[in-house]
C-alpha positions in Angstrom: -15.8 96.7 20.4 -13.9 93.8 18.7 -15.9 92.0 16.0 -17.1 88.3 17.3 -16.1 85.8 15.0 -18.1 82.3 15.2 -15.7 79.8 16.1 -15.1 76.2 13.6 -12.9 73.2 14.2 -11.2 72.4 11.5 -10.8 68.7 10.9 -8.0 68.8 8.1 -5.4 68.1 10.8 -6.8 65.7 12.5 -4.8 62.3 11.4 -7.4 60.1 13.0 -9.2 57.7 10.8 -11.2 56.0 13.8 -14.8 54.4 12.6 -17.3 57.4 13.6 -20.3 55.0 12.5 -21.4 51.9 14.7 -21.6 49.5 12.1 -17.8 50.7 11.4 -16.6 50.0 14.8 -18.3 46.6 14.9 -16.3 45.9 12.1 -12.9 46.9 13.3 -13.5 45.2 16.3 -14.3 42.2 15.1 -11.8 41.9 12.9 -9.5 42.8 16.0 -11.3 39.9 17.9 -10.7 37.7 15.6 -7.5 38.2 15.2 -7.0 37.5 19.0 -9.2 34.1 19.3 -7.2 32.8 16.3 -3.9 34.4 18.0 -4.7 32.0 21.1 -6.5 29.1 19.9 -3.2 28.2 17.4 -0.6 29.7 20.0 -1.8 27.2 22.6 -1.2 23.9 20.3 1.9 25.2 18.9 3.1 25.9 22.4 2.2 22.3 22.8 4.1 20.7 19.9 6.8 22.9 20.3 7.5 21.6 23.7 6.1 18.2 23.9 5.5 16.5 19.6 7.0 13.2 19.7 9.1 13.7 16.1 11.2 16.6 15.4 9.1 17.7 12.6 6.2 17.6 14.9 8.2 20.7 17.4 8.9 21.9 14.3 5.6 22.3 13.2 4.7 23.4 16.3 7.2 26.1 16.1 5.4 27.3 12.8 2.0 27.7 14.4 3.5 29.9 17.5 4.9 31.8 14.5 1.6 32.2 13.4 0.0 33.1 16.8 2.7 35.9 16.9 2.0 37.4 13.3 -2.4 37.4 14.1 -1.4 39.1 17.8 0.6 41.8 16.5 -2.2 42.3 13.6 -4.3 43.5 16.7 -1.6 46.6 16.8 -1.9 46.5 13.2 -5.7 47.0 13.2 -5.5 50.0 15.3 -3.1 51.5 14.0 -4.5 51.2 10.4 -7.4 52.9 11.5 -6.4 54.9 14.0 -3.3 56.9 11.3 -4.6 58.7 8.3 -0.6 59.0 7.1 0.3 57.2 4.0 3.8 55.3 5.8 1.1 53.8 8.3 -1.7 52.7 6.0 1.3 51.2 4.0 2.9 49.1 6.9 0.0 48.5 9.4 -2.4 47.1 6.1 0.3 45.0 5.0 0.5 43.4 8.3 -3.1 43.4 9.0 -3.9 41.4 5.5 -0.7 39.4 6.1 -2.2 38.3 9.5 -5.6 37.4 7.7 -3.1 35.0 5.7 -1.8 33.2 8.3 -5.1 32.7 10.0 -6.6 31.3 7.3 -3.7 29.1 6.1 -3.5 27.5 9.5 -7.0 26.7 9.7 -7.7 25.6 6.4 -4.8 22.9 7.4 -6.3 22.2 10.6 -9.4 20.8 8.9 -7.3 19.7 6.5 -6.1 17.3 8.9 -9.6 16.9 10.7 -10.9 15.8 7.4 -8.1 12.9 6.8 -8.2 11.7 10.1 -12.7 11.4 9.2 -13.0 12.7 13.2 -15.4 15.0 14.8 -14.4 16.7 17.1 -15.9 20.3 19.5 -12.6 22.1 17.9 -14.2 21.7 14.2 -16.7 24.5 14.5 -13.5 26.5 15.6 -11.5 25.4 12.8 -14.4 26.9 10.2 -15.6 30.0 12.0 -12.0 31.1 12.1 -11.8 30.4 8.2 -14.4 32.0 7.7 -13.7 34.9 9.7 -10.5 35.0 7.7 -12.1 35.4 4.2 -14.5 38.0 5.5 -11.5 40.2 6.9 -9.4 39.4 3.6 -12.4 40.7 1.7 -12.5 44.2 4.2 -8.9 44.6 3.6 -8.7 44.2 -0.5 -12.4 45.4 -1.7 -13.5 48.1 1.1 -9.8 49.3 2.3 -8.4 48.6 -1.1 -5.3 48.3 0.7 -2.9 47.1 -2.1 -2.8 50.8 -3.1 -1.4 51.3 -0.6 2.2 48.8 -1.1 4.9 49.8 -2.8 5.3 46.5 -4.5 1.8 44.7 -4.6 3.4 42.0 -6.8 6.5 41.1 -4.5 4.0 41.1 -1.3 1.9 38.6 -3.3 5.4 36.4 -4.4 6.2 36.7 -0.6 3.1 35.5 1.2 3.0 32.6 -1.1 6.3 31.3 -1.2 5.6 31.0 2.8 2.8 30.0 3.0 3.8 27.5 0.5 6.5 26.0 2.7 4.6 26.2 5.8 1.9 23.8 3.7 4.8 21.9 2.8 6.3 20.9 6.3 2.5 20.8 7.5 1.8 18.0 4.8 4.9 16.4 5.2 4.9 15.9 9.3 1.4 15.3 9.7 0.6 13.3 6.1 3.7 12.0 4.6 5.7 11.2 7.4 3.4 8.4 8.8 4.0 6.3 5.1 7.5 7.0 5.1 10.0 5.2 7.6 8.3 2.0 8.3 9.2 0.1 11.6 10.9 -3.0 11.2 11.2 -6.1 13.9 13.1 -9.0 13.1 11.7 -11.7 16.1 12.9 -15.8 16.1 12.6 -18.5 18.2 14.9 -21.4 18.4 16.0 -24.5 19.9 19.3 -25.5 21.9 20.8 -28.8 22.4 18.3 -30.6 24.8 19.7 -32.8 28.2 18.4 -34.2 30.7 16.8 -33.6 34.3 17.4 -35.5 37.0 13.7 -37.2 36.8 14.4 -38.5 33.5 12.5 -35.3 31.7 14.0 -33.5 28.6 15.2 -29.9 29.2 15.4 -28.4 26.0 16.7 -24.4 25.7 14.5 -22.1 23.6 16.0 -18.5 22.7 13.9 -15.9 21.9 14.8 -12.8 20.2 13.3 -9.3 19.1 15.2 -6.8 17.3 14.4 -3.6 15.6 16.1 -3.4 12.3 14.1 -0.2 11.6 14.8 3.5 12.0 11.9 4.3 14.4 11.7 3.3 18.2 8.8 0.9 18.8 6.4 -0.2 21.6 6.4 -3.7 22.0 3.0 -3.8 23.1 1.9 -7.3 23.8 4.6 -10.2 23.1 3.5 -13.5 23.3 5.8 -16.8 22.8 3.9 -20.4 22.3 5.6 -23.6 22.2 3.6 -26.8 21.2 4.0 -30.3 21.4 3.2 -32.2 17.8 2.8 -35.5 16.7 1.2 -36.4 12.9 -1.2 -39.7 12.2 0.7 -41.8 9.5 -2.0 -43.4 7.0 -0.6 -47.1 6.0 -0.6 -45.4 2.1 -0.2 -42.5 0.5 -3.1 -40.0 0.1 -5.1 -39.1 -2.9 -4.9 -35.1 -3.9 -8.7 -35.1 -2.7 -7.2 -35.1 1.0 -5.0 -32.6 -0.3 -7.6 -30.5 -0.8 -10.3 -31.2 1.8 -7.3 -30.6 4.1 -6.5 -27.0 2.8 -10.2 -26.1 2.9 -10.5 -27.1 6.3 -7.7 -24.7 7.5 -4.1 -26.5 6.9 -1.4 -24.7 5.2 0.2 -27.2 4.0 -0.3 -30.8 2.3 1.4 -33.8 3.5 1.5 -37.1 1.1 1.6 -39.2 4.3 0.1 -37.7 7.2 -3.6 -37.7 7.8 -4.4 -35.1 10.9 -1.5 -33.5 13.2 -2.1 -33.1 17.3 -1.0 -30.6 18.5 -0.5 -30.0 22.6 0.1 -26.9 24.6 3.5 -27.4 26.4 4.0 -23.8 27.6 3.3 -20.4 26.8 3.2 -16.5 27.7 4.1 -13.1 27.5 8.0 -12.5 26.4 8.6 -9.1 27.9 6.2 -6.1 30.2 3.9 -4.7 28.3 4.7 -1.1 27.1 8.5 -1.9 26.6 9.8 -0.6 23.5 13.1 -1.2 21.3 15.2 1.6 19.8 16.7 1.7 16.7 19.3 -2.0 16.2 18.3 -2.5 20.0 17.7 -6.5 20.9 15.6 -8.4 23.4 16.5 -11.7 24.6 14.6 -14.4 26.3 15.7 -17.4 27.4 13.6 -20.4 28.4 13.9 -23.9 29.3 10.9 -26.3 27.7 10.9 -29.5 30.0 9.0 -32.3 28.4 8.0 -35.2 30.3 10.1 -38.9 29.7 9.1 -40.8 26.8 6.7 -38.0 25.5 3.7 -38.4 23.2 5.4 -36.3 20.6 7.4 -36.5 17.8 8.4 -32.5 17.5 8.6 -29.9 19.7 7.6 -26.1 17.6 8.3 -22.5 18.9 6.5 -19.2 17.3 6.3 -15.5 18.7 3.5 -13.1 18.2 4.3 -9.7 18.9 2.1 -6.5 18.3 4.4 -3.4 17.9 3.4 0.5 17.6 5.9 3.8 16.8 6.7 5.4 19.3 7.3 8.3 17.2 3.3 8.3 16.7 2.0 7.4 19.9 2.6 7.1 23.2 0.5 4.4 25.5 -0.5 4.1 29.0 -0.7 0.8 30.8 -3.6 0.0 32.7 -4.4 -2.8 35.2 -4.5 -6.1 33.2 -8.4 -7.4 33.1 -8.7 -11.4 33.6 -12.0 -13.3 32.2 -12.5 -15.8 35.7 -13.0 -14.5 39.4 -11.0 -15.8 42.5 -13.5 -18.5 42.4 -11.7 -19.6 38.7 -15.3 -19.0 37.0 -15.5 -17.5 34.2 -17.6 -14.0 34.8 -16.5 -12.4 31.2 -16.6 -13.4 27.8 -14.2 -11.7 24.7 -16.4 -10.4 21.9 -17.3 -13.3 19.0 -14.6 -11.5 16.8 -11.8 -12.6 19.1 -13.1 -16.0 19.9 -16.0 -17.6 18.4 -16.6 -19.7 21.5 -16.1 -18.9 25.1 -12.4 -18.9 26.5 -10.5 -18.0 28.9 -8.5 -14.4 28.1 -6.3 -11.6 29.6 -7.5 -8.2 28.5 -5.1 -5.4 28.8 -5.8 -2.1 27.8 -3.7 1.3 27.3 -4.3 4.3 27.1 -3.4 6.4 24.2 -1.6 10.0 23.9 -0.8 11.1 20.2 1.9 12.4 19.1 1.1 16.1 18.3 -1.5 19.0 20.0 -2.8 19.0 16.3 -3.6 15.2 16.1 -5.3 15.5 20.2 -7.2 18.7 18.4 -8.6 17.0 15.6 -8.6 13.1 16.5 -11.4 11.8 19.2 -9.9 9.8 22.3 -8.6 6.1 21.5 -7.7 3.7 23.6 -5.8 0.4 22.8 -7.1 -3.5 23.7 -5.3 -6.5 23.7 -6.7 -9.6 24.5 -4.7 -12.7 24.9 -6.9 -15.7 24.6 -6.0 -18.8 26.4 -6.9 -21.4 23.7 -5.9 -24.9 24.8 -4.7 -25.6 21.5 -3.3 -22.8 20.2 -2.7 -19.6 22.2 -3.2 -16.3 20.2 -3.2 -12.0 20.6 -5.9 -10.1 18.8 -6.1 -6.2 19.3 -8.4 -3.0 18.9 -8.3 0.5 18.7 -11.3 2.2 19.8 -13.4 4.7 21.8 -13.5 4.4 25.3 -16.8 2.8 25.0 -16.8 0.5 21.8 -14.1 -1.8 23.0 -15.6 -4.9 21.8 -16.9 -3.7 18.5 -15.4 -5.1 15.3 -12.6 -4.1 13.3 -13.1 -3.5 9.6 -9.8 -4.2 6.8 -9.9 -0.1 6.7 -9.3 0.1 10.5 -6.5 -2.3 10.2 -4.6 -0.8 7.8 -5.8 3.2 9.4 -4.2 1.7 12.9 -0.8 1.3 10.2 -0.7 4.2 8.5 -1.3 6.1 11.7 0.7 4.6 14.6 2.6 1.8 13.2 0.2 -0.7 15.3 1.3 -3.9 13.2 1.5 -7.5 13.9 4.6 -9.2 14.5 5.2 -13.1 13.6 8.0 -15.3 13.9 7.0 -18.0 11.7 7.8 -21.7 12.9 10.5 -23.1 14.2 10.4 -26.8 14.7 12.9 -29.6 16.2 12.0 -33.5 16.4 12.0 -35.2 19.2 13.0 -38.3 18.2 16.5 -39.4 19.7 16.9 -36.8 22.2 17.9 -37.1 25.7 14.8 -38.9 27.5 12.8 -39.5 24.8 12.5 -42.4 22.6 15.6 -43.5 20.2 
């Protein structure tokens, strides 16, 4: 009878380096999962900037984060691969990958809250943005102090030299699209009114042209979003002798902008006024907009000048794009007033249009980090001077306040400026109609 020989499995060929413990497994899967909730999370805005940002860099940033996406799905592979090879030609590629991927993850969030923290937003992506950074660190400190997997790189130096040189331009383009860009470039609209040679109607009234004009003489495309033109009858109170330097300067305290040796207080009348073009229009690049009135002013008026101004409130429409909504007006059918602008826009009750737009920004990685604006204009119907005041705000803090540093954020951000024309004046003395 044959000997019977207890039978052994010998593990020496087995090439598997698969977790046997529980607490190992938990680890290798959660680096896995990690790797595929920051895979999607940052593949689904760069999927959105690469197809929709409003500026080139924007798709091209956008293009950088799908990158990115890419590199922490195929570090799943990576992961099991790494530990399911014991040979030295896998440890060496699918580590290199797998810490490569950690990189990326944590390079593209740390700019995401980068940007969360300039923009001073909270938003439900933030917790994201920090449980995926810290994910990253954790994994990074797996990879270098438990796997020790630089032994396993040919070149640990040129790897290092590598990942930072990319990561260093990816920071770069980052910064520059999402950071630098909105300072640089500045819109520029060149608006004037003026006043043609005047005749007559056949009632005796004075027909005098008015040309409007808006033109950007910047490098960006602009939304003119509220344009308002204003023209005002004027006629100044001559004293019988000059004024003393006291009226001067009681006259600049109360508001005037100027000092006149011989004029004691100027009327001024509301001829005519309103918008110039729809709202939401917007001007390319050297592009113009004309308009062309006719101010009729009535035989024999009680004017001595006509003046002309233009308000106009412009945003980039490289940064933003708006909505318009139904226009909101202050009275009922009844003409009584039911509504009443905040004390910021007028101190005393007026009459007003409100319109309001919504607001789409001009990246997935501003609508990530940024809380939802909208955009109000009101344009107040003041009998003596008509005027435009404006707001960017929640949905539901329309009427609160705007501080200096939301002024110039609105700037920096979307190019939401404030347009004027300055004055253009013609007397009326000696025209057609009026007296000579």
């Amino acid at each position: 009878m044959g000997e019977i020989f207890p039978c052994y499995v010998d593990d020496s060929s087995d090439d598997t380096r698969w977790p046997r413990s529980v607490k190992d497994r938990i680890k290798v899967a959660g680096i896995a999962a990690g790797f595929l909730v920051g895979g999607c999370v940052i593949g689904r805005i760069g999927l959105a900037d690469a197809a929709g940002a409003l500026s080139y860099l924007g798709r091209l940033t956008g293009f950088f984060m799908l990158t990115a996406a890419a590199m922490a799905l195929v570090s799943v592979i990576a992961v099991i691969n790494y530990w399911g090879k014991a040979g030295e030609a896998h440890l060496r590629l699918s580590g290199a990958v797998v810490m490569l991927g950690c990189l990326t993850v944590l390079v593209a969030n740390l700019m995401m809250l980068a940007v969360q923290a300039q923009g001073g937003d909270f938003t439900p992506y933030m917790p994201v943005w920090i449980i995926l950074v810290l994910w990253a660190v954790w994994a990074l400190w797996v990879m270098l102090h438990q796997e020790k997997v630089w032994r396993f790189l040919k070149s640990p130096r040129n790897f290092a030299i590598g990942v930072f040189v990319t990561g260093l331009l990816a920071v770069a383009n980052f910064s520059y699209s999402q950071i630098y860009q909105p300072y640089a470039a500045l819109p520029r609209i060149d608006s004037t009114a003026s006043f043609g040679t005047p005749s007559v109607s056949d009632d005796g009234n004075t027909l005098v042209p008015l040309r409007i004009r808006l033109k950007n003489s910047g490098k960006v495309s602009v939304y003119l979003v509220r344009s308002l033109y204003s023209v005002q009858g004027m006629r100044g109170v001559v004293t019988g002798k000059p004024r003393e330097e006291s009226d001067w300067k009681s006259d600049l305290l109360n508001g005037w902008t100027e000092i006149h040796r011989n004029v004691a207080d100027v009327r001024r009348t509301v001829i005519e006024s309103g918008p110039i073009a729809r709202e939401g229009n917007y001007l390319g690049p050297g592009e113009s907009l004309f308009e062309d009135k006719i101010v009729e002013v009535p035989k024999r008026a009680p004017y001595d000048a006509l003046t002309a101004a233009v308000w106009t409130d412009i945003a980039r429409k490289d940064r933003v794009t708006i909505r318009v909504n139904e226009a909101h007006y202050s009275w009922n059918e009844k003409l009584e007033e039911v509504d009443y602008a905040p004390r910021w826009v007028a101190e005393y009750p007026l009459p007003f249009v409100r319109q309001t737009y919504g607001m789409k920004l001009s990246s997935a990685v501003l609508a990530y980090t940024r809380k939802p604006r909208v955009l109000t204009t009101w344009w107040v119907l003041d009998p003596d001077e008509p005027y435009v005041a404006h707001t960017i705000s929640e949905p539901g803090e329309v009427g609160k306040m705007p501080t200096p540093g939301d002024l110039e954020s609105w700037n920096r951000r979307f190019g939401l400026s404030f347009i004027y024309s300055g004055t253009t004046e013609v007397a009326l003395y000696g025209m057609p109609g009026q007296r000579q």
